[in-house]
Backbone atoms as SQL, in Angstrom:
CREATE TABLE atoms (id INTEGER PRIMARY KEY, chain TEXT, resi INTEGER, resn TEXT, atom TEXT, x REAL, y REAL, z REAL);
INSERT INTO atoms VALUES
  (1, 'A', 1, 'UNK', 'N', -56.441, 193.526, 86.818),
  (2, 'A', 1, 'UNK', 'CA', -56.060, 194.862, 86.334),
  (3, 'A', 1, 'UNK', 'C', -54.530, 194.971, 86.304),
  (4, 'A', 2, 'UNK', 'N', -54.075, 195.570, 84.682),
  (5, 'A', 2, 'UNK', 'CA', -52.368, 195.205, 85.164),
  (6, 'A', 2, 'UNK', 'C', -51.947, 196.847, 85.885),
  (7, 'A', 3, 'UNK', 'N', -50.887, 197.316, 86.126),
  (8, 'A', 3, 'UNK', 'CA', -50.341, 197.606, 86.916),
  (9, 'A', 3, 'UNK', 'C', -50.210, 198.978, 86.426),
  (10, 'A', 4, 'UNK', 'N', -50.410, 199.434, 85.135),
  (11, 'A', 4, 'UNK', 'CA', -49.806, 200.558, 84.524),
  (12, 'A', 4, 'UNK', 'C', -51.539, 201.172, 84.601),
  (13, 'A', 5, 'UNK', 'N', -52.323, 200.621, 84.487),
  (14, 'A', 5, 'UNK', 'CA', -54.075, 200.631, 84.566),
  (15, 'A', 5, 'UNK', 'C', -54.039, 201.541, 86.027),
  (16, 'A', 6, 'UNK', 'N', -53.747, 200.618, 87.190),
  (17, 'A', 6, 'UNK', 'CA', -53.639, 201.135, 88.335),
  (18, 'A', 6, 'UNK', 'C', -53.029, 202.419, 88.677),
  (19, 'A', 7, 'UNK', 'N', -51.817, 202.453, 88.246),
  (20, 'A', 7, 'UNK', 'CA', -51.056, 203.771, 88.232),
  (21, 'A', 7, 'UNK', 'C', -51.866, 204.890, 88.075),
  (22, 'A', 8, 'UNK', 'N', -52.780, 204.738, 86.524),
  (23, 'A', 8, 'UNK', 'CA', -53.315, 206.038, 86.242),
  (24, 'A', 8, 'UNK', 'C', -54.701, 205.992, 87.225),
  (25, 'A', 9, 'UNK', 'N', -55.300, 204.827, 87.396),
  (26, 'A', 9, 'UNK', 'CA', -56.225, 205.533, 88.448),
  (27, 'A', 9, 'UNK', 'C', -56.065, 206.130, 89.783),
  (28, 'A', 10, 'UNK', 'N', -54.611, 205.641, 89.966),
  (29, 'A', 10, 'UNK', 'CA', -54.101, 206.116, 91.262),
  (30, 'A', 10, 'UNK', 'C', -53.867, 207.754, 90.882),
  (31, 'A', 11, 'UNK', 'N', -53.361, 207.921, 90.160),
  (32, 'A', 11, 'UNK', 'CA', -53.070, 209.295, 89.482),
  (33, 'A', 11, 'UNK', 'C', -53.689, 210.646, 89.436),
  (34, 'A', 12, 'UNK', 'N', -55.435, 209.817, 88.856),
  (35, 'A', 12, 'UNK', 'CA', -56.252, 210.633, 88.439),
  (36, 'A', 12, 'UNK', 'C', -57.286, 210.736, 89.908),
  (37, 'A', 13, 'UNK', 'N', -56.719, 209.886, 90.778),
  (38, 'A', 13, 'UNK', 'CA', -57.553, 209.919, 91.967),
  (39, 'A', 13, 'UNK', 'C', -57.398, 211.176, 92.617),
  (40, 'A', 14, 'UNK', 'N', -55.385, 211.428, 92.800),
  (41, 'A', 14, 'UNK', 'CA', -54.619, 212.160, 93.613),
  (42, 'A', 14, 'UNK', 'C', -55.360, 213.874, 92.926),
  (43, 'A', 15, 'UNK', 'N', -55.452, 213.888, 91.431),
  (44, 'A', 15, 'UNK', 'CA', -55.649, 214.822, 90.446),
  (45, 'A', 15, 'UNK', 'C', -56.774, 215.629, 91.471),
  (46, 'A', 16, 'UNK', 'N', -58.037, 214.636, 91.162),
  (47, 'A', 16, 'UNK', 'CA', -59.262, 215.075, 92.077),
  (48, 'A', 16, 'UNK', 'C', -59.198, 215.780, 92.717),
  (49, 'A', 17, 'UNK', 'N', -58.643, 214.855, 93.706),
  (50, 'A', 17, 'UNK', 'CA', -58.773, 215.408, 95.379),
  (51, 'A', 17, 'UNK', 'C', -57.946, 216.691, 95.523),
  (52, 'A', 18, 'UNK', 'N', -56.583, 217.260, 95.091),
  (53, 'A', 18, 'UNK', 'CA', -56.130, 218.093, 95.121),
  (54, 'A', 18, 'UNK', 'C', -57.231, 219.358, 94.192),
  (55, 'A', 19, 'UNK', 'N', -57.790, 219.022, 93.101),
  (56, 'A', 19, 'UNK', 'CA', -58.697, 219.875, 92.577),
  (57, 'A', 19, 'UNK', 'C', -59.649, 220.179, 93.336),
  (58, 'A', 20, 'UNK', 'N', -60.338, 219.374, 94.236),
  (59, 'A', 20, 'UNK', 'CA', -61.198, 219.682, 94.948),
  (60, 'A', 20, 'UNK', 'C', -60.811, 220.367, 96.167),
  (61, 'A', 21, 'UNK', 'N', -59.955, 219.824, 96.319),
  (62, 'A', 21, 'UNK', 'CA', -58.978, 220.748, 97.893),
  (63, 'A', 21, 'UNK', 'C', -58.669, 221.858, 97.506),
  (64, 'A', 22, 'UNK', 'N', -58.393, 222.540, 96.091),
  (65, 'A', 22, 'UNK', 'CA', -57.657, 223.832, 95.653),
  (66, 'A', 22, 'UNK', 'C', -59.513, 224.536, 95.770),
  (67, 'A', 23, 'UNK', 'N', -60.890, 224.281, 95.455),
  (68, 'A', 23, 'UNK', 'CA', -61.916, 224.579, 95.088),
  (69, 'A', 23, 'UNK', 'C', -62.468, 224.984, 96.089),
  (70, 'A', 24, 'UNK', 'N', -62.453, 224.338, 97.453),
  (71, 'A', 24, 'UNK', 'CA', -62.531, 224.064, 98.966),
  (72, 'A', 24, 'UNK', 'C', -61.943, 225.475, 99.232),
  (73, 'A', 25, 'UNK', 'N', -60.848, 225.486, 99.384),
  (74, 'A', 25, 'UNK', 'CA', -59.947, 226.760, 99.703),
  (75, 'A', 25, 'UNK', 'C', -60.098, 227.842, 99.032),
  (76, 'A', 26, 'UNK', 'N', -60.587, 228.004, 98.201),
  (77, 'A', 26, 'UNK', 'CA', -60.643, 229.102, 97.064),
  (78, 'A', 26, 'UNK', 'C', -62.108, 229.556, 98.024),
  (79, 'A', 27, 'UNK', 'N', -63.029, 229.006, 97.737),
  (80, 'A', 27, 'UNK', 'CA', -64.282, 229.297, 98.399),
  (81, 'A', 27, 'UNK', 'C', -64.265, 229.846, 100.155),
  (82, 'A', 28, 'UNK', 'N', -63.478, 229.236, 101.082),
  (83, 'A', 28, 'UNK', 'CA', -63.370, 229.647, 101.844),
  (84, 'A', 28, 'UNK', 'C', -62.435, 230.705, 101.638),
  (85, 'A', 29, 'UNK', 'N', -61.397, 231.327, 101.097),
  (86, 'A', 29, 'UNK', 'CA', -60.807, 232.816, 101.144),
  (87, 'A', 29, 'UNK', 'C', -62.063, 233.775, 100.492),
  (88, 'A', 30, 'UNK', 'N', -62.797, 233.351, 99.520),
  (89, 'A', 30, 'UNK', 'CA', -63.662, 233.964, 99.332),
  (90, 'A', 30, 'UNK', 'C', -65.012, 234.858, 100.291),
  (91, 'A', 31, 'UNK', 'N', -65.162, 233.759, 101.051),
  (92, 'A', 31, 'UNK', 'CA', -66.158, 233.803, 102.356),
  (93, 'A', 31, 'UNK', 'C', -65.789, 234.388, 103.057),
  (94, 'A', 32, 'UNK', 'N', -64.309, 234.071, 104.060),
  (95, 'A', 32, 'UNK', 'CA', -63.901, 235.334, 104.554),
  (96, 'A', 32, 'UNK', 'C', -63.361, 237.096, 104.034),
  (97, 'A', 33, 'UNK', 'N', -63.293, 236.651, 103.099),
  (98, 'A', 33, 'UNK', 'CA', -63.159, 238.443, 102.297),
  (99, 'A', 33, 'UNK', 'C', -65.171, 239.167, 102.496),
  (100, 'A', 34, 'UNK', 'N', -65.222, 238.365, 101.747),
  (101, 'A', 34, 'UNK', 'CA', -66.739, 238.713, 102.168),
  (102, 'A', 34, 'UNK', 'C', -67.679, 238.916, 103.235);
């Protein structure tokens, strides 16, 4: 795999996890309002 390949999966990994961490948190302020 060359190197510029890697980059973007490294990229789109970081993308995720912060999307899922923003989704995570959203739901829990939700829960406690509720």
């Amino acid at each position: 795999m060359n190197k510029k390949m890697k980059n973007l999966i490294i990229c789109a990994v970081f993308v995720l996890i912060i999307s899922c961490k923003n989704n995570t948190l959203s739901l829990y302020d939700e829960q406690s309002i509720g």
